[in-house]
BAZARO-243132 format. One record per atom (N, C-alpha, C): atom name; x negated, y, z. Coordinates in Angstrom, 3 decimals, decimal comma, always signed. Atoms other than C-alpha are relative to their C-alpha. Layout:
// residues N
CA/X/Y/Z
...
//
This chain:
// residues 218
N/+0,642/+0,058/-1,317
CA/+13,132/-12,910/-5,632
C/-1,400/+0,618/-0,054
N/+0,962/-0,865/+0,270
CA/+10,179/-11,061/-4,538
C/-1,467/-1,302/+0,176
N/+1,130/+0,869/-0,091
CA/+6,651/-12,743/-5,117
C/-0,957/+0,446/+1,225
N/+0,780/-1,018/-1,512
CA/+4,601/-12,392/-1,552
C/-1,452/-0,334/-0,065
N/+0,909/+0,550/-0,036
CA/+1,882/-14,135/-2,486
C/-1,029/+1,386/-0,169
N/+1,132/-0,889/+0,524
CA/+0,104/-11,296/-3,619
C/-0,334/+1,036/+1,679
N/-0,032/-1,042/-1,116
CA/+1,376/-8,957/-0,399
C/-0,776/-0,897/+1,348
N/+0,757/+0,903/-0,732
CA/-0,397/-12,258/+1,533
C/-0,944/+0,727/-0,236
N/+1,621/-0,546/-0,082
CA/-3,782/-11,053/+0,135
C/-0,451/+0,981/+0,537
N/+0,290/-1,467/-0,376
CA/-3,110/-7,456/+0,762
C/-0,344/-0,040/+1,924
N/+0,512/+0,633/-1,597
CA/-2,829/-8,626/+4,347
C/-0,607/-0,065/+1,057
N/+1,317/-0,280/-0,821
CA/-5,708/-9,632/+5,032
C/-0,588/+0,969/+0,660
N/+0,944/-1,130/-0,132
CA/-7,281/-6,855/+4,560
C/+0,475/+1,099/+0,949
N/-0,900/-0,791/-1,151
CA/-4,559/-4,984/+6,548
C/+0,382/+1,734/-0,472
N/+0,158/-1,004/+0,402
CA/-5,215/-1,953/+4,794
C/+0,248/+0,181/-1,236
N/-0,146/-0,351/+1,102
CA/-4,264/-0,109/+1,930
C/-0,728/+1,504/-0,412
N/+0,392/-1,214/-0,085
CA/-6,054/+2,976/+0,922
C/+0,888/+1,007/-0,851
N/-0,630/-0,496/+0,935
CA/-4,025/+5,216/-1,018
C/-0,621/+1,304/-0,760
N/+0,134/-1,211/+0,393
CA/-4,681/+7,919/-3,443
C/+0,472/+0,278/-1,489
N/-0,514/-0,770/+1,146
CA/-3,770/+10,330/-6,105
C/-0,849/+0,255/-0,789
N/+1,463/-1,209/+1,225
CA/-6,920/+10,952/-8,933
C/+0,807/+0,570/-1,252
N/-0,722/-0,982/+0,787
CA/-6,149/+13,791/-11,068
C/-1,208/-0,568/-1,307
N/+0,385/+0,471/+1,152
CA/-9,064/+12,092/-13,642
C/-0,873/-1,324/+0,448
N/-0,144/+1,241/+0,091
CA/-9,723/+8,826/-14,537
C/-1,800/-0,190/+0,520
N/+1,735/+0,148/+0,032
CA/-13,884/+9,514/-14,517
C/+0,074/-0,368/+1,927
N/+0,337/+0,306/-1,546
CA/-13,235/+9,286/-10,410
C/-0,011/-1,055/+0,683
N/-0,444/+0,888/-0,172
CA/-11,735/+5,899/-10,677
C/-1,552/-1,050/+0,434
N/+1,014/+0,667/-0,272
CA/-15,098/+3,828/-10,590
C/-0,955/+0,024/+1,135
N/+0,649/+0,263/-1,495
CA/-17,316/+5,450/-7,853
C/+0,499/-0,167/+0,731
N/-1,252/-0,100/-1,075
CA/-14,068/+5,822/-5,853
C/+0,323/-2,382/+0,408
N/+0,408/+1,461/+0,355
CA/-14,153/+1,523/-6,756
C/-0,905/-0,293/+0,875
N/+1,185/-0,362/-0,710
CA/-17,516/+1,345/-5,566
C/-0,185/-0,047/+1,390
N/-0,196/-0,458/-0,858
CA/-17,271/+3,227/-2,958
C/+0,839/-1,092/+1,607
N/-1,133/+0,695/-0,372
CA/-14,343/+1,153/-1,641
C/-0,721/-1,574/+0,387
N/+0,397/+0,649/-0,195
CA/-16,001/-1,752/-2,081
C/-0,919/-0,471/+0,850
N/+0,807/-0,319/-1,266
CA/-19,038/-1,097/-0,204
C/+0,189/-0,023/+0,921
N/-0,105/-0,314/-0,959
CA/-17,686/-0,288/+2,598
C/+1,123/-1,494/+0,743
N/-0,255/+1,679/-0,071
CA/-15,967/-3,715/+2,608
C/+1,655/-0,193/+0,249
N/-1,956/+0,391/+0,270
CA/-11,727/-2,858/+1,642
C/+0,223/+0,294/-1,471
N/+0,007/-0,019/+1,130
CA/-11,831/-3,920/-1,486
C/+2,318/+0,261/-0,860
N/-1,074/-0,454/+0,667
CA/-7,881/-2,632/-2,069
C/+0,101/+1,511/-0,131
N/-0,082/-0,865/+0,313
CA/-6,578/+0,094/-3,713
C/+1,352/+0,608/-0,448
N/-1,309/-0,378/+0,980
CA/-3,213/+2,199/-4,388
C/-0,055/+1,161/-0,643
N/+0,010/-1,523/+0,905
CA/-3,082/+4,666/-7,210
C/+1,642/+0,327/-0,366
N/-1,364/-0,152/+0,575
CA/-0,249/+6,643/-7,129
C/+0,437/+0,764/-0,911
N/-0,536/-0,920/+1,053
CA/+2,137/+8,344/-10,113
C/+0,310/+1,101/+0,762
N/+0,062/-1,595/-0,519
CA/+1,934/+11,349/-8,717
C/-0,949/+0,776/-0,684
N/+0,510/-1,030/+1,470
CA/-0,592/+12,379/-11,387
C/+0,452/-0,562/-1,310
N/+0,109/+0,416/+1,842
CA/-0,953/+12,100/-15,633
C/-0,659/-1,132/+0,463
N/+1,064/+1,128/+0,664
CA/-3,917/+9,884/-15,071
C/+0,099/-1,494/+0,535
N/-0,090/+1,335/-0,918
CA/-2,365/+7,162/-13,005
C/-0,396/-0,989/-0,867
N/-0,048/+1,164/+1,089
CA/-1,972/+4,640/-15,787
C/-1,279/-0,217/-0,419
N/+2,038/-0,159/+0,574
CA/-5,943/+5,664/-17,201
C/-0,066/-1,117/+1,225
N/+0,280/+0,856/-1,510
CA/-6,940/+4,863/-13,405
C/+0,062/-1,657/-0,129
N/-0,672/+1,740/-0,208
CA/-4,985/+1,255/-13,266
C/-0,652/-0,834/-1,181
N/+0,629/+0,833/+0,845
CA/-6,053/+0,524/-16,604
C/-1,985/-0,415/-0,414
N/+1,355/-0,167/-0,546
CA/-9,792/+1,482/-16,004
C/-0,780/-1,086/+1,096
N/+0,452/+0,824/-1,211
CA/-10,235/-0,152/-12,767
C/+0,621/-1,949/-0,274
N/-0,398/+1,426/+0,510
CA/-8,258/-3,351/-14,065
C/-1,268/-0,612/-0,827
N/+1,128/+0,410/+1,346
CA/-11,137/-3,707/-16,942
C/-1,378/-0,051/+0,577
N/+1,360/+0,283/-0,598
CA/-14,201/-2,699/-14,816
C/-0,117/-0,429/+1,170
N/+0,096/+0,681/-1,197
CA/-13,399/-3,677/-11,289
C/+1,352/-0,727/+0,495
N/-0,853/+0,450/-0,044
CA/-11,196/-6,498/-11,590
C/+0,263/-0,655/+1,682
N/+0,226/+0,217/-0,923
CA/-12,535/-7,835/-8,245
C/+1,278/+0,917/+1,195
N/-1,125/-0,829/-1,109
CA/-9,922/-4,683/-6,597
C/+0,980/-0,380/-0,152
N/-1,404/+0,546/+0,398
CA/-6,696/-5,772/-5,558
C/+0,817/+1,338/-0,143
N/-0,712/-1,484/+0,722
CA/-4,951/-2,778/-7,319
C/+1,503/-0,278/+0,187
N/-1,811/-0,052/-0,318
CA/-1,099/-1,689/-6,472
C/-0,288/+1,631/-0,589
N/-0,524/-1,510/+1,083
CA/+0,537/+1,558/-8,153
C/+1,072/+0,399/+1,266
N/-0,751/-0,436/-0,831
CA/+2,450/+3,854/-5,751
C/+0,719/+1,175/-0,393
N/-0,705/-0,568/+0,824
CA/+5,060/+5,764/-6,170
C/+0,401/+0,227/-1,342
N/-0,064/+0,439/+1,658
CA/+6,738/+4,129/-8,683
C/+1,434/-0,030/+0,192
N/-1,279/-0,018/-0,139
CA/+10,233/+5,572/-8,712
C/+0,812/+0,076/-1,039
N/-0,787/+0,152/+1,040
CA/+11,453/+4,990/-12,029
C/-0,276/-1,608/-0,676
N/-0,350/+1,239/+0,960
CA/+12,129/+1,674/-14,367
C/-1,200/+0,569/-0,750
N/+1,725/-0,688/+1,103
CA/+9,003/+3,742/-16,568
C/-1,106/-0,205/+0,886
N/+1,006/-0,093/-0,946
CA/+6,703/+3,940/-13,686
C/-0,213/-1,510/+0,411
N/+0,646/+1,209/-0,545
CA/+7,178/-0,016/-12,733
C/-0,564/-0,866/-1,686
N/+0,361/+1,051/+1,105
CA/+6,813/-1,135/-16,505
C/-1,567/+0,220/-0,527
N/+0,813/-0,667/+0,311
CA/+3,608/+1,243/-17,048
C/-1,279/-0,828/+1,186
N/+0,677/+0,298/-0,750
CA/+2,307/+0,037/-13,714
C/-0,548/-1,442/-0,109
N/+0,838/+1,496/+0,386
CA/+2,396/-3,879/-14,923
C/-1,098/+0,431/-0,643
N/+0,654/-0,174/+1,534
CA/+1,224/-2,895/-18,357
C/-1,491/+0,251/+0,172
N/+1,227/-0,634/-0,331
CA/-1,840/-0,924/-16,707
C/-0,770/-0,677/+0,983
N/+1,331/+1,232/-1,070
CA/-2,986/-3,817/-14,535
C/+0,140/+0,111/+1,331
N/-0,453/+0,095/-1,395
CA/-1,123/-3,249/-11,226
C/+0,194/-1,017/+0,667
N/-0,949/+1,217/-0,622
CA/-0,673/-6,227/-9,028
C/+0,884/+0,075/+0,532
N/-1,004/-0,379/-1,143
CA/+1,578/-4,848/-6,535
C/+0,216/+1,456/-0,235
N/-0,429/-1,103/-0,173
CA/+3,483/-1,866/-6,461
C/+0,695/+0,265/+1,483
N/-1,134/-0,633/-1,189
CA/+5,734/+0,190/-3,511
C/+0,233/+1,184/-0,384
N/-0,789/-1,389/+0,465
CA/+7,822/+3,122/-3,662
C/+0,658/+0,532/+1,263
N/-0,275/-0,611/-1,611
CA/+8,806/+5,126/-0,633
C/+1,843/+0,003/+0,252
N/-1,589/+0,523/+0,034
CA/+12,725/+4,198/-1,435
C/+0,228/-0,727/-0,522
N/-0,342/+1,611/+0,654
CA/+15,040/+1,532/-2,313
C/+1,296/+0,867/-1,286
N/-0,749/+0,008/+1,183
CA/+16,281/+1,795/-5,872
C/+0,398/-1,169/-0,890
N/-0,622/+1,660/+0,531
CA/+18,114/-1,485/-6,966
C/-0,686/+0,670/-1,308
N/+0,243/-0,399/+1,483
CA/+17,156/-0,239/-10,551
C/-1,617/-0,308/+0,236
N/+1,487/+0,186/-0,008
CA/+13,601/-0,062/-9,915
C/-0,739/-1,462/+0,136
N/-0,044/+0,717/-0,526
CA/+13,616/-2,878/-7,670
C/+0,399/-1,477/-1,511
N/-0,689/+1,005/+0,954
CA/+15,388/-5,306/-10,522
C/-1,265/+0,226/-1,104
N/+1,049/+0,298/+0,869
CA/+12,968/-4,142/-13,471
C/-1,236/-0,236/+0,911
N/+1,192/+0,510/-0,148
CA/+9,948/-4,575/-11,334
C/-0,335/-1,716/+0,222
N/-0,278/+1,551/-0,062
CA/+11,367/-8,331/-10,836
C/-0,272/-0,621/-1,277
N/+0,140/+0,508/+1,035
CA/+11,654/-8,755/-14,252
C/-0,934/+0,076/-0,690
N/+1,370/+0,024/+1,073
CA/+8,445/-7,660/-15,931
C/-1,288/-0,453/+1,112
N/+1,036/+0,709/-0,696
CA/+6,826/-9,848/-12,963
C/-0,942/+1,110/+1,308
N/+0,940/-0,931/-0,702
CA/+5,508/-7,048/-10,708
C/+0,302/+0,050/+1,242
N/-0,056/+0,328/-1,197
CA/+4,995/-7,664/-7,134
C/+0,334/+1,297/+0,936
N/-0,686/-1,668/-0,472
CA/+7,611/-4,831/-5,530
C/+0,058/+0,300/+1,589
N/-0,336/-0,275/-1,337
CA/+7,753/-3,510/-1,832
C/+0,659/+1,368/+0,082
N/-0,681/-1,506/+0,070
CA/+10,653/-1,087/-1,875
C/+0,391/+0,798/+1,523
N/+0,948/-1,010/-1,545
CA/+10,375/+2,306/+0,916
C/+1,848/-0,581/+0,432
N/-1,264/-0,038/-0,826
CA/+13,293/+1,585/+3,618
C/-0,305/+0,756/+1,286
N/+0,132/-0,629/-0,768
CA/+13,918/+3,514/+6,832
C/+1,295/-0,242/+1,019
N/-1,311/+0,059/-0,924
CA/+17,350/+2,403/+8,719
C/+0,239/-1,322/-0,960
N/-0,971/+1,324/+0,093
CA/+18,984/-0,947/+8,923
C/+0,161/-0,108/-1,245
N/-0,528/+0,594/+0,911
CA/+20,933/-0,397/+6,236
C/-1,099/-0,379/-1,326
N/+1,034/+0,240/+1,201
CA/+17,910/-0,030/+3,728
C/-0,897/-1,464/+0,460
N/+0,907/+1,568/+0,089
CA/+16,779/-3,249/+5,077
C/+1,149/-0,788/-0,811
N/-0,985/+0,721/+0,852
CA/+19,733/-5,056/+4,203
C/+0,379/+0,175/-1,346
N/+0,017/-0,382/+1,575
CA/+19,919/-3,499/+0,822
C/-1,269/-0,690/-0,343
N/+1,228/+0,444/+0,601
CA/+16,213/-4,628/+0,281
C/+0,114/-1,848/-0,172
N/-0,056/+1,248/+0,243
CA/+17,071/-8,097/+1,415
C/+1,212/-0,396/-1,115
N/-1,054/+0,297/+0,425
CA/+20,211/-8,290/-0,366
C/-0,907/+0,096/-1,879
N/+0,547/+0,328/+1,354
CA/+17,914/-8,078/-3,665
C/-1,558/-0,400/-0,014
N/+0,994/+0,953/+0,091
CA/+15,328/-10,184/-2,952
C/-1,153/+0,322/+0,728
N/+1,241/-0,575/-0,371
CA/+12,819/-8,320/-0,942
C/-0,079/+0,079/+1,461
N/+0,155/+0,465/-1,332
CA/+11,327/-9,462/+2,588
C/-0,687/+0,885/+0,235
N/+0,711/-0,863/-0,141
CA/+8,163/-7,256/+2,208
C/+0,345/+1,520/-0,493
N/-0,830/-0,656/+0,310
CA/+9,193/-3,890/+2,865
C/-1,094/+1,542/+0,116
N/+0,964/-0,782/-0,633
CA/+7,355/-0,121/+2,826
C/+0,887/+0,516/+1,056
N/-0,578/-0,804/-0,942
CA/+8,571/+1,464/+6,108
C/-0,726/+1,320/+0,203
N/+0,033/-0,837/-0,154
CA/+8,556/+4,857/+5,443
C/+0,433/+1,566/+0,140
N/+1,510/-0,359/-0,364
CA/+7,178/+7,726/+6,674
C/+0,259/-0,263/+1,201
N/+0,013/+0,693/-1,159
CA/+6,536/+6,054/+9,551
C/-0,316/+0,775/+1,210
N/+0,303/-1,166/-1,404
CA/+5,294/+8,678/+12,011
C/+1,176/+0,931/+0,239
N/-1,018/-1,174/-0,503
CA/+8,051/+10,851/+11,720
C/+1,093/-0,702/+0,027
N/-1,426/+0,788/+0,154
CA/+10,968/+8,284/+11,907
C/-0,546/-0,590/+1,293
N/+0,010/+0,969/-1,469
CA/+9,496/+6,881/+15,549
C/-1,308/-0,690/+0,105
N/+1,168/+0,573/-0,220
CA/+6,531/+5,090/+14,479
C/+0,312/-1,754/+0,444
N/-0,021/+0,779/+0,247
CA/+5,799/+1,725/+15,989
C/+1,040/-0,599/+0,932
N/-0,930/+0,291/-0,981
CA/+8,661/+1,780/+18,770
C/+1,381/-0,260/-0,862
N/-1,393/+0,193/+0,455
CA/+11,146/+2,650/+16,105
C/+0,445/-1,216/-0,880
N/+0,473/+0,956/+0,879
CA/+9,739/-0,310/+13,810
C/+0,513/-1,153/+1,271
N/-0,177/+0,956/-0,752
CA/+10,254/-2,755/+16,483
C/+1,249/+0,077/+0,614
N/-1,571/-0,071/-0,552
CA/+13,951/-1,670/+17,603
C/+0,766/-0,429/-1,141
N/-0,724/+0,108/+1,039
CA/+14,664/-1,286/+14,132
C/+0,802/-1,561/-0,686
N/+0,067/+1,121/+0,772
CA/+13,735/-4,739/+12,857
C/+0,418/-0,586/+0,803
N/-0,491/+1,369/-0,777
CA/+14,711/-6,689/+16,047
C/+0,817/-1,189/-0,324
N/-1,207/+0,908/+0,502
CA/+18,014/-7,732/+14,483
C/-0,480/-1,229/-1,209
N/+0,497/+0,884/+1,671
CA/+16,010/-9,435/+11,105
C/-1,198/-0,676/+0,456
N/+1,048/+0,308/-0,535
CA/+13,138/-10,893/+13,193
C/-0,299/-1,383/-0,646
N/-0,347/+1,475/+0,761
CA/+14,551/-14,555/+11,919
C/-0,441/-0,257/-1,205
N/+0,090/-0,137/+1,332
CA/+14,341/-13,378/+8,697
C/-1,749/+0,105/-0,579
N/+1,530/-0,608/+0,627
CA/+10,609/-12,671/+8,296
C/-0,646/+0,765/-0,203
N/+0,837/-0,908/+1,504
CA/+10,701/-9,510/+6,817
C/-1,558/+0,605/+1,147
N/+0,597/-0,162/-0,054
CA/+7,699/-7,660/+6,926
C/-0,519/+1,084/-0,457
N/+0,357/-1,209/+0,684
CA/+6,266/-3,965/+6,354
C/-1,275/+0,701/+0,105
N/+1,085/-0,716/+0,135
CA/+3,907/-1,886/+5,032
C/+0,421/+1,342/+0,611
N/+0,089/-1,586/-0,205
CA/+4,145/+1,236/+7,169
C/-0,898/+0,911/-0,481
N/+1,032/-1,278/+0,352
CA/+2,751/+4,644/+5,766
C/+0,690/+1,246/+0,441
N/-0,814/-1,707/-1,177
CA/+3,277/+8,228/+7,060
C/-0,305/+0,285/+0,601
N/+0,200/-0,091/-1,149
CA/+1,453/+9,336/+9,291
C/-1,170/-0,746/+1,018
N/+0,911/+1,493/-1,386
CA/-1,144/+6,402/+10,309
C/-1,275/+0,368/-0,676
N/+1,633/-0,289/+0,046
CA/-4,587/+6,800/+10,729
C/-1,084/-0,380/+0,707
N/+0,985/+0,551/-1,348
CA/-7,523/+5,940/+12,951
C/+0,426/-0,031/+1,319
N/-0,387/+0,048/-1,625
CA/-5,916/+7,122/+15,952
C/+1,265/-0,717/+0,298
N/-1,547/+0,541/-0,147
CA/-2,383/+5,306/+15,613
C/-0,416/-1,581/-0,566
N/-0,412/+1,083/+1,042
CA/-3,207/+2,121/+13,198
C/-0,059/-1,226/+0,786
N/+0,121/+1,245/-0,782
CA/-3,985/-0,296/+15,901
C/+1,290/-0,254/+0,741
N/-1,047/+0,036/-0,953
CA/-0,635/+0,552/+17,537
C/+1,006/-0,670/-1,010
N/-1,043/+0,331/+1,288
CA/+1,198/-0,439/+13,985
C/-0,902/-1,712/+0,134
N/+0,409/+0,603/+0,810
CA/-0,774/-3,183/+12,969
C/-0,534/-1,352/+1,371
N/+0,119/+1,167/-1,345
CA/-0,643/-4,842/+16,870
C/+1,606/-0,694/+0,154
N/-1,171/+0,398/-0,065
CA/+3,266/-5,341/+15,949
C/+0,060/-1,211/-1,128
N/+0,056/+0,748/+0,119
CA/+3,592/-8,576/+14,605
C/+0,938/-0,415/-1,860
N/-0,851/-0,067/+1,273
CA/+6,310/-7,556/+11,738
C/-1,180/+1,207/-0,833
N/+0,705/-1,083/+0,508
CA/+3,585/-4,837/+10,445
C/-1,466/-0,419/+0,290
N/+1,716/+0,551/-0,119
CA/+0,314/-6,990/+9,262
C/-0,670/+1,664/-1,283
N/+0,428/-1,125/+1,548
CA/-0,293/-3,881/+6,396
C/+0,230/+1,253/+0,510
N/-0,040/-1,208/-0,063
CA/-0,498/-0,402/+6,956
C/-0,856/+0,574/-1,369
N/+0,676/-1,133/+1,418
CA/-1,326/+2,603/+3,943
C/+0,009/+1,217/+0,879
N/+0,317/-1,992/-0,145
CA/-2,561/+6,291/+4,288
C/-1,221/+0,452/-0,586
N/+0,899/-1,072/+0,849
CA/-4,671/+8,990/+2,786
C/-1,211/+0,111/+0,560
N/+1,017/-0,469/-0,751
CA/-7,327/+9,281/+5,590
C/-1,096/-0,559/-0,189
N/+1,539/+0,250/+0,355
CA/-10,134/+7,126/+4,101
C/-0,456/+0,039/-1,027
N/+0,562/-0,462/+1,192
CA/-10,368/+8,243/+0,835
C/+1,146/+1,750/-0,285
N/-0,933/-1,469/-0,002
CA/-9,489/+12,304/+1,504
C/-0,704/+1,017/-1,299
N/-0,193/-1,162/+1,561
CA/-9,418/+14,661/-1,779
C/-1,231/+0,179/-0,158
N/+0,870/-0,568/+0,396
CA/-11,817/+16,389/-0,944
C/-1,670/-0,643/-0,120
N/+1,333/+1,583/+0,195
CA/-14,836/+13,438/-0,398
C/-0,202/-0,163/-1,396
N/-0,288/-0,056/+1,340
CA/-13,392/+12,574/-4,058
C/-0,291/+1,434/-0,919
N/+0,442/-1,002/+0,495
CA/-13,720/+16,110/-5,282
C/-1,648/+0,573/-0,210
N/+1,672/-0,006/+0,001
CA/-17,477/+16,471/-3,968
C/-0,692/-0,866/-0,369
N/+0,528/+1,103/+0,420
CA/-18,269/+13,198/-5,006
C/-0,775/-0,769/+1,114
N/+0,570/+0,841/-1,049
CA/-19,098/+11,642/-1,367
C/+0,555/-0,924/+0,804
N/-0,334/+1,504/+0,002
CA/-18,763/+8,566/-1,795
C/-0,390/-1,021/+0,886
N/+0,587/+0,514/-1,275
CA/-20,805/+7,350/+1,094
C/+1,182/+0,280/+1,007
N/-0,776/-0,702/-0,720
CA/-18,727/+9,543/+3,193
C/+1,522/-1,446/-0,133
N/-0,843/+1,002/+0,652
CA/-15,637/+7,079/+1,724
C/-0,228/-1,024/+0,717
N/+0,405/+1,342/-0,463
CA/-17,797/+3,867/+2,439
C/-0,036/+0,003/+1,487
N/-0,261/+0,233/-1,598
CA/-18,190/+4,500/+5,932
C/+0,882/+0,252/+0,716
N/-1,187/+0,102/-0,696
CA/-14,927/+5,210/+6,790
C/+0,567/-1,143/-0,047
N/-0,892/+1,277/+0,339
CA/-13,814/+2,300/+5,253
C/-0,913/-0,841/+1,018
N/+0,525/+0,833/-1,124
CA/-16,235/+0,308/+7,563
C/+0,282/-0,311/+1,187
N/-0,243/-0,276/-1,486
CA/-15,345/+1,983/+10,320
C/+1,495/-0,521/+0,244
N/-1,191/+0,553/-0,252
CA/-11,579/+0,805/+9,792
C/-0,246/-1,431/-0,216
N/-0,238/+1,731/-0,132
CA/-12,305/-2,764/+8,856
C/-0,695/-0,493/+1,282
N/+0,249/+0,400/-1,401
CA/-14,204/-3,097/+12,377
C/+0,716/+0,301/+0,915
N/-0,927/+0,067/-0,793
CA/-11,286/-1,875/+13,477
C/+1,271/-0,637/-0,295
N/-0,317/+1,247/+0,274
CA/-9,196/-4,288/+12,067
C/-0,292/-0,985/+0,851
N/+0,281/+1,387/-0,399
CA/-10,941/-7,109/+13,137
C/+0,370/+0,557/+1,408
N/+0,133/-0,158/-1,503
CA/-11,230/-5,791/+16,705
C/+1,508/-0,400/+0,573
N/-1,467/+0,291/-0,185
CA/-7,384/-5,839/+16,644
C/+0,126/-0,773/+0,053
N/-0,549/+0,929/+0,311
CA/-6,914/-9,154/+15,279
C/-1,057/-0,638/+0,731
N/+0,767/+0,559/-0,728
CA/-9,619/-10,210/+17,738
C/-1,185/-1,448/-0,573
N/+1,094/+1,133/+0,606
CA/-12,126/-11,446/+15,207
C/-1,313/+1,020/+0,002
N/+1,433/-0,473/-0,078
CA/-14,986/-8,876/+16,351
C/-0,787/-0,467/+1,024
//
């Protein structure tokens, strides 16, 4: 069964930031950065070499981040992602294989679904919290709410990504099955590349006041 406790914390915060660092030296101001601006989560995904550095880096100096590993589509990628200090992982599909070792070496999984049936496959091995993705190009938050109608009983619950950004996230994250949203837009490459890290912090500000505003705690 899947552990939610952790996808509770993520929650809160409503947000996930996601990104790809190609070296590990970026991992800390990118930390920082993050922090400051007051969304202290983070997903690093295998989509480079240095993922594992990253996870294991930021695990050791900023344990304070609630760290998840993304794109983690192999049985290697979820055992690497414990090992390296991941709390939570997701993967943009459902791979019973993946799905099963990330159960077993304890790692808090949200596997990607997109139609019915990938819900019922997700529940059918233990998993309520789900990523729904890419969410902009499959309908967004109309298709999220037709989709899930039938499982409403059930609880589940998703992280949409794909597509969401400042101008859409309030429309996701006002649907009641979709407390979590991820995307690229507040920590973009190139910020990371120049090293403006301010730049970073105040985006992230600017989404957690929009957060609250949503959830009608501004």
């Amino acid at each position: 069964m899947q552990d939610q406790a952790i996808f509770d914390e993520v929650a809160r915060h409503a947000i996930i930031p996601v990104v790809a660092l190609d070296d590990a030296n970026s991992a800390l101001p990118l930390a920082d950065a993050l922090l400051e601006g007051g969304l202290p989560v983070l997903e690093i995904t295998f989509r480079t070499a240095a993922a594992a550095a990253v996870l294991e880096k930021l695990r050791s100096e900023r344990p304070e981040l609630l760290l998840g590993a993304g794109t983690v589509l192999s049985e290697e990628n979820a055992r690497i992602a414990k090992q390296s200090g991941a709390r939570f992982a997701v993967a943009p599909g459902l791979n019973p294989k993946v799905v099963t070792c990330a159960q077993a070496v304890g790692l808090p999984f949200a596997p990607g679904i997109a139609t019915p049936t990938d819900v019922e496959g997700a529940l059918g091995l233990g998993c309520s919290v789900m990523k729904f993705f890419p969410a902009g190009a499959l309908g967004g938050g109309a298709y999220i709410k037709a989709m899930s109608a039938p499982y409403a009983h059930l609880g589940i619950r998703f992280i949409a990504t794909g597509g969401i950004n400042e101008d859409n996230l309030a429309a996701y994250l006002s649907l009641p099955s979709v407390p979590t949203v991820g995307g690229t837009w507040i920590v973009q490459k190139s910020d990371v590349v120049g090293g403006r890290w301010n730049a970073i912090s105040a985006r992230c500000a600017k989404t957690v006041a929009m957060v609250r505003a949503v959830r009608g705690m501004a």
